[in-house]
C-alpha positions as CSV (number, residue, x, y, z in Angstrom):
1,X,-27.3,14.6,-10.6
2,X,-25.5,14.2,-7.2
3,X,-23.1,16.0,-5.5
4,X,-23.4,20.0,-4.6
5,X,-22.7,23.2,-5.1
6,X,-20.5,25.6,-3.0
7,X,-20.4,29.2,-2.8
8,X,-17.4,31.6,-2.3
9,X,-18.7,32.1,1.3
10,X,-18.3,28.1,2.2
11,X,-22.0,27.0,1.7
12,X,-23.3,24.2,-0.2
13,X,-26.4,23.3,-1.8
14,X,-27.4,19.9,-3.8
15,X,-26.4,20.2,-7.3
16,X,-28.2,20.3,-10.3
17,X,-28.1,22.7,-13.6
18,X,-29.7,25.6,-13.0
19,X,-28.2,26.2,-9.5
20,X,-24.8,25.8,-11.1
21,X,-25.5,27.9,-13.5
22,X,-26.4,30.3,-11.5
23,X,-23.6,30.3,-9.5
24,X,-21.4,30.6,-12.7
25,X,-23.3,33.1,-14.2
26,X,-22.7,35.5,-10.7
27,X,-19.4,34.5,-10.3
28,X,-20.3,33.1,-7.0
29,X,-18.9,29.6,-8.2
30,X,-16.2,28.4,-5.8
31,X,-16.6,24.8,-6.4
32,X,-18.2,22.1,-7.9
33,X,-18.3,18.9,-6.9
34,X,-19.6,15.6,-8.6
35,X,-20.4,12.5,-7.6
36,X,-20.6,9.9,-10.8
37,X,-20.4,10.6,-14.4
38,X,-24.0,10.4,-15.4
39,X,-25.6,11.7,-18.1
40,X,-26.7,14.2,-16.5
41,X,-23.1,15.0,-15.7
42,X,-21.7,14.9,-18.8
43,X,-24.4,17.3,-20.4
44,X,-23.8,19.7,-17.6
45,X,-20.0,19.7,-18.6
46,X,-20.5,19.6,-22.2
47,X,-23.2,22.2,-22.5
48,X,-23.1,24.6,-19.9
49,X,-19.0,24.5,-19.4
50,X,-17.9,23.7,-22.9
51,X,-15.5,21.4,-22.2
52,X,-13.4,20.0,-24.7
53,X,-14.8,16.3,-26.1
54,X,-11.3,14.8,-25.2
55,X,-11.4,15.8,-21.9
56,X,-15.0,14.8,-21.4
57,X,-14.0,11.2,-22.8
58,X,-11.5,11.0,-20.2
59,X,-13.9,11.8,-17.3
60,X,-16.5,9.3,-18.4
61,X,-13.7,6.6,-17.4
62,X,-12.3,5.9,-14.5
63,X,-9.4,3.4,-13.5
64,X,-7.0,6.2,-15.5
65,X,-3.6,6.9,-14.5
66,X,-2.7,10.4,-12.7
67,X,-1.9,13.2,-14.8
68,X,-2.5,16.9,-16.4
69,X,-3.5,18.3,-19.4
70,X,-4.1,21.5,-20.7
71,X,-7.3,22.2,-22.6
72,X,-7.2,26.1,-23.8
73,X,-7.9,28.2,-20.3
74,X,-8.9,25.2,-18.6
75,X,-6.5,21.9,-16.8
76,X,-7.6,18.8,-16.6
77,X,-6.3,16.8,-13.3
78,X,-6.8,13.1,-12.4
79,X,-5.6,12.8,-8.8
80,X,-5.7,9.7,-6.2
81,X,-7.1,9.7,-2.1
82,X,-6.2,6.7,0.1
83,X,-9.0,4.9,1.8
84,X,-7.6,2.8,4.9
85,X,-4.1,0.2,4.4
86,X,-4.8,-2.3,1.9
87,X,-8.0,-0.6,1.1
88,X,-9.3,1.1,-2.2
89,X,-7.8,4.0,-3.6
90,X,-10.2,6.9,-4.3
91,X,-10.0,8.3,-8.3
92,X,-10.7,12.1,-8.7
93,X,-10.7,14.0,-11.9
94,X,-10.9,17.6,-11.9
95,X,-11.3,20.7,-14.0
96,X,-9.8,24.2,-13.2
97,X,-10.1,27.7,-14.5
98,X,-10.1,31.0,-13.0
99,X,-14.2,31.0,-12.7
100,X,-14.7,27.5,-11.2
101,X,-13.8,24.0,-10.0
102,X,-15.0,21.0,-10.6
103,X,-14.1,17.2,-9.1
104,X,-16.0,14.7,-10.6
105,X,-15.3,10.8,-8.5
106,X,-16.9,7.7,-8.9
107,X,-17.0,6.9,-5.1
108,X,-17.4,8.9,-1.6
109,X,-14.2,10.7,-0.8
110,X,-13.4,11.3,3.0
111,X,-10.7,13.9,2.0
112,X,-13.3,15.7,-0.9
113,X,-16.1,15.9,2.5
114,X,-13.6,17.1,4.9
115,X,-12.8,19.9,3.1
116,X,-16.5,20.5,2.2
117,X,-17.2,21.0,5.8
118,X,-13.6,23.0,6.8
119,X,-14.9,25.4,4.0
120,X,-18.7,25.4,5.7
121,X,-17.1,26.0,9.5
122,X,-14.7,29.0,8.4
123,X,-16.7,30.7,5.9
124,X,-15.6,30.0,2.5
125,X,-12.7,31.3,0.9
126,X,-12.2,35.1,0.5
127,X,-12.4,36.8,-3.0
128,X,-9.8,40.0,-1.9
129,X,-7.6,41.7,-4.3
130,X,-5.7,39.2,-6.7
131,X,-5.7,36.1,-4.3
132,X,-6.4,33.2,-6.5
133,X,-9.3,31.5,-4.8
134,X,-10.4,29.1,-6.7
135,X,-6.1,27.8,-7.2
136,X,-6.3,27.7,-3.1
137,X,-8.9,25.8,-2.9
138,X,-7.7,23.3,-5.6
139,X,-4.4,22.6,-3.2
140,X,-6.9,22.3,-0.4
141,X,-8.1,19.9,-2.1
142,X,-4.7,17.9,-3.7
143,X,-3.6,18.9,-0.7
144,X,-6.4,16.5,1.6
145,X,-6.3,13.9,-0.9
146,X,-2.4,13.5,-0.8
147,X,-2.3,13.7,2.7
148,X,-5.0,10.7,2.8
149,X,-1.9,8.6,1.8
150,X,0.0,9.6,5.5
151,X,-2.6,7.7,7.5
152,X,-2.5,4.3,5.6
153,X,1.0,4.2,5.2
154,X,1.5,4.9,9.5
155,X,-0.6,1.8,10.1
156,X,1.4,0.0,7.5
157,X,4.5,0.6,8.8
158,X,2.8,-0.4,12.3
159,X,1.4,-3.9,11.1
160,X,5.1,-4.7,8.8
161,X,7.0,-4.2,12.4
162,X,4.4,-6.9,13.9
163,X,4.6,-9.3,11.2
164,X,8.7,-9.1,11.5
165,X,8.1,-9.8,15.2
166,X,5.8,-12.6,14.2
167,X,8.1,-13.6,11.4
168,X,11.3,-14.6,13.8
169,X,9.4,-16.3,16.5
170,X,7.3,-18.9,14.5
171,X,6.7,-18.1,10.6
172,X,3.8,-19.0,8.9
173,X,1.6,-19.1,6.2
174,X,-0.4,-16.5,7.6
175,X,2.6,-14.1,7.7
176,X,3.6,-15.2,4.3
177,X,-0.2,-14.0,3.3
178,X,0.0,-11.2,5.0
179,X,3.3,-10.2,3.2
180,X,2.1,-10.8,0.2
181,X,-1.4,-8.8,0.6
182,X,0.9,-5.7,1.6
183,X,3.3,-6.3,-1.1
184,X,0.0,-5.9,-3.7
185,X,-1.1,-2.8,-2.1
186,X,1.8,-0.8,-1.9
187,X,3.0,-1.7,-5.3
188,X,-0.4,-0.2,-6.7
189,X,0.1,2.4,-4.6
190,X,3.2,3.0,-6.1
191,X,1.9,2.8,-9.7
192,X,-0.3,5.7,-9.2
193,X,1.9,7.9,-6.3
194,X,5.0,7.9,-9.0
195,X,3.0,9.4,-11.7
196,X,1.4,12.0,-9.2
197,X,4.7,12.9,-8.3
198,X,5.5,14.2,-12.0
199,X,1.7,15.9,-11.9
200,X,3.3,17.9,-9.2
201,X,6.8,18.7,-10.9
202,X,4.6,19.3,-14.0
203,X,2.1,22.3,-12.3
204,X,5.2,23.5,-10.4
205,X,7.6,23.8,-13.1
206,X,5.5,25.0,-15.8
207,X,5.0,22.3,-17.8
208,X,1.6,22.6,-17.6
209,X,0.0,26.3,-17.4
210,X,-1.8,27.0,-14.4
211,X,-5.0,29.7,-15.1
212,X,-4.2,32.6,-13.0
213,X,-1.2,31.5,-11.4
214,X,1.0,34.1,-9.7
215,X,4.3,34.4,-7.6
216,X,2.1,34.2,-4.7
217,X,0.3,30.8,-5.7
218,X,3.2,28.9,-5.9
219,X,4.3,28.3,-2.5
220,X,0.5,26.6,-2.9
221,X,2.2,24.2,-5.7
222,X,5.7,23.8,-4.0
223,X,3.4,22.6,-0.9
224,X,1.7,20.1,-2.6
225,X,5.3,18.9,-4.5
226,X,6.7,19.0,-0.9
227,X,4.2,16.0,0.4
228,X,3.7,13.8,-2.7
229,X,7.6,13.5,-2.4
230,X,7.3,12.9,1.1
231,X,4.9,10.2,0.5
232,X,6.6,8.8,-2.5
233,X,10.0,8.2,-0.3
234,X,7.4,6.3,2.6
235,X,6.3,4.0,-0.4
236,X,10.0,2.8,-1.4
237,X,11.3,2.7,2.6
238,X,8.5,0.3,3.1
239,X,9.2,-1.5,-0.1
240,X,12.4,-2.3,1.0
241,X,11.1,-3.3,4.3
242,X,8.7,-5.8,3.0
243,X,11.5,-6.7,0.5
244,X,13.5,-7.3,3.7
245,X,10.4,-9.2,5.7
246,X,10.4,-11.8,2.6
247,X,13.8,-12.6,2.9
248,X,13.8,-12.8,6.1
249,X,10.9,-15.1,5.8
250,X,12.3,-17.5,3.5
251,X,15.5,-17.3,5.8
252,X,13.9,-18.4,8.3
253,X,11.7,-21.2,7.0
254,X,15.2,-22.2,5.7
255,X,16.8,-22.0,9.0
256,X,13.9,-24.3,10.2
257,X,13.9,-27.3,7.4
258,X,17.4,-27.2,8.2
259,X,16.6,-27.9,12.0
260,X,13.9,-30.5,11.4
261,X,16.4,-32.0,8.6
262,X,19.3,-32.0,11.4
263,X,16.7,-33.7,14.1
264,X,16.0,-36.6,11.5
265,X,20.0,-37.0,11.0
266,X,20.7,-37.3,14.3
267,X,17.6,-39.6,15.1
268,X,18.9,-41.2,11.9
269,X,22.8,-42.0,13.2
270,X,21.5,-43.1,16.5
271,X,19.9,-45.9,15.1
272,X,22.8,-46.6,12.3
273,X,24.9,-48.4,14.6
274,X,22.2,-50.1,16.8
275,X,20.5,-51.7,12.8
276,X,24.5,-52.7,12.7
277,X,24.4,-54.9,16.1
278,X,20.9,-56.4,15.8
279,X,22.3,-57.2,12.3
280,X,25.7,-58.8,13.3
281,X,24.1,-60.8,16.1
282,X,21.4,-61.9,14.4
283,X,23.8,-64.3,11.6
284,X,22.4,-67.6,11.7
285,X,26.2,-69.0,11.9
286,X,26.3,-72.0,13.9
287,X,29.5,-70.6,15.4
288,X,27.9,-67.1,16.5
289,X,25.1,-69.5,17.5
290,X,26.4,-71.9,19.1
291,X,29.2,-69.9,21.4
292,X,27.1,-66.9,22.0
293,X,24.5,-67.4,24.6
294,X,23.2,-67.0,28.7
295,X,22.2,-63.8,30.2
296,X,25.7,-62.7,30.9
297,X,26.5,-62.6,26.9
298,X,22.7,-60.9,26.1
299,X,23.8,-58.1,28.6
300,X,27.4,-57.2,28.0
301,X,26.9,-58.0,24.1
302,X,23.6,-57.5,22.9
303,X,22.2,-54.7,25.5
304,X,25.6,-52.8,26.5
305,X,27.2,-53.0,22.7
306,X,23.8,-50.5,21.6
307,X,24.0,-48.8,24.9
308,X,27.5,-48.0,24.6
309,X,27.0,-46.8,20.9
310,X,24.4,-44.2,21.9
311,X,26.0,-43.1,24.8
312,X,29.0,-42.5,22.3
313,X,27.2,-40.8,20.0
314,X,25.2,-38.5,22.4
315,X,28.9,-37.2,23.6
316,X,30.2,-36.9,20.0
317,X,26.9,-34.9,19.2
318,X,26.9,-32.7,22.6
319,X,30.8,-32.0,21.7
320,X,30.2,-30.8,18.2
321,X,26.9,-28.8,19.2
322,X,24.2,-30.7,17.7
323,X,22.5,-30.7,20.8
């Protein structure tokens, strides 16, 4: 079993069964956290917690959509952390009740070990008078993970404002990969933000009933509503944005088949009336040959008619802007 144990006053020990159960049993349990659904695991939450068999078949699988459920005096959370932009996001299920709390992931957690070592440096949480501990240290923890999102979403915003920059001076494929790759990540962001947004309005409106929870908890939940919102508004602004980067893209790949297009016209008409003269001139009428001939006539005719045409069409396309 890995993962550890931690105490009311902020230490931590390596988990396994009988230190947990311990800790339980004394009422020393502040929080319990997992690393991996083992077997181990699982018969640690089945048989010394008595978790309900639905909610253990949830935990066994990850890749599971955020929500909450309530199983008797316990809720059941599944919650997201950000890693770095376009990274892996971080899937965290959790159990809460007025005598523990436990956060079983699949993968290290930045946020889960920053607050793991916060809790160590300031000496655990408190047990005074009706404060809900174990409720404040669950919107520590919602609270770290959510905030994970801030960070990514800064340095998203950073790189979409260098690939617009990149984007009107000379687009690419690069910039169109680039888009694309961002595109990805933030709408699978999105798919699991939205949903964590209604956890939120769920634990703060009621819906689901919160073990212990008082008038002095909630500014706790309202906090944790407050910045999932906040992060759910980032996510469509920079949709829009990178909505707005495409088209600007295409606009300006556009912009530049139509230059290249307008370049092979022009080249194009230049040579339209010069094909005409070599065309005329070269009849083989014994008139045109006969009449038509010395240096004089290959000059003013043959050489000056073609220079005169592009010279004429140079000031027609100067006059109209072409050039």
């Amino acid at each position: 079993m890995d993962g550890y144990v931690v105490s009311l006053d902020g230490s931590s020990v390596p988990a396994d069964r009988a230190t947990a159960e311990r800790a339980l049993t004394s009422g020393r349990l502040l929080w319990l956290d997992l690393h991996g659904a083992d077997d181990d695991t699982m018969a640690l939450l089945r048989e010394v917690f008595k978790f309900h068999p639905v909610a253990l078949d949830d935990v066994g699988e990850f890749g599971q959509r955020p929500k909450a459920e309530n199983f008797g005096d316990v809720v059941y959370l599944v919650s997201y952390a950000a890693t770095t932009v376009l990274g892996p996001l971080i899937e965290v299920h959790a159990f809460y009740a007025e005598r523990f709390l436990i956060t079983v992931r699949k993968k290290g957690c930045d946020s889960l070990d920053q607050v793991r070592r916060q809790l160590a440096a300031t000496g655990g949480e408190p047990a005074s008078g009706d404060r809900p501990v174990r409720l404040i240290m669950l919107h520590h923890i919602l609270d770290a993970m959510i905030d994970s999102f801030f960070a990514p979403l800064s340095d998203l915003d950073d790189r979409i404002d260098a690939l617009l920059e990149q984007i009107f001076v000379r687009p690419s494929q690069d910039e169109l990969r680039d888009l694309l790759q961002m595109q990805r990540w933030l709408v699978t962001v999105r798919k699991l933000v939205t949903p964590q947004r209604d956890v939120m309005a769920g634990l703060l409106s009621g819906i689901v009933m919160v073990p212990g929870r008082t008038a002095d908890s909630d500014p706790y939940l309202r906090d944790l509503y407050d910045h999932v919102i906040r992060i759910s508004d980032l996510i469509d602004s920079y949709r829009d944005l990178l909505s707005n980067g495409m088209d600007a893209y295409l606009s300006m790949v556009s912009n530049k088949l139509n230059e290249v297009m307008k370049q092979l016209t022009i080249i194009a008409t230049v040579f339209l009336p010069l094909s005409f003269l070599t065309g005329f001139f070269g009849q083989n009428f014994g008139w045109l040959v006969g009449r038509v001939g010395g240096l004089a006539s290959f000059l003013v005719l043959g050489i000056g008619s073609e220079v005169v045409a592009v010279a004429g069409l140079y000031a027609l396309f100067r006059r109209r802007g072409w050039l």
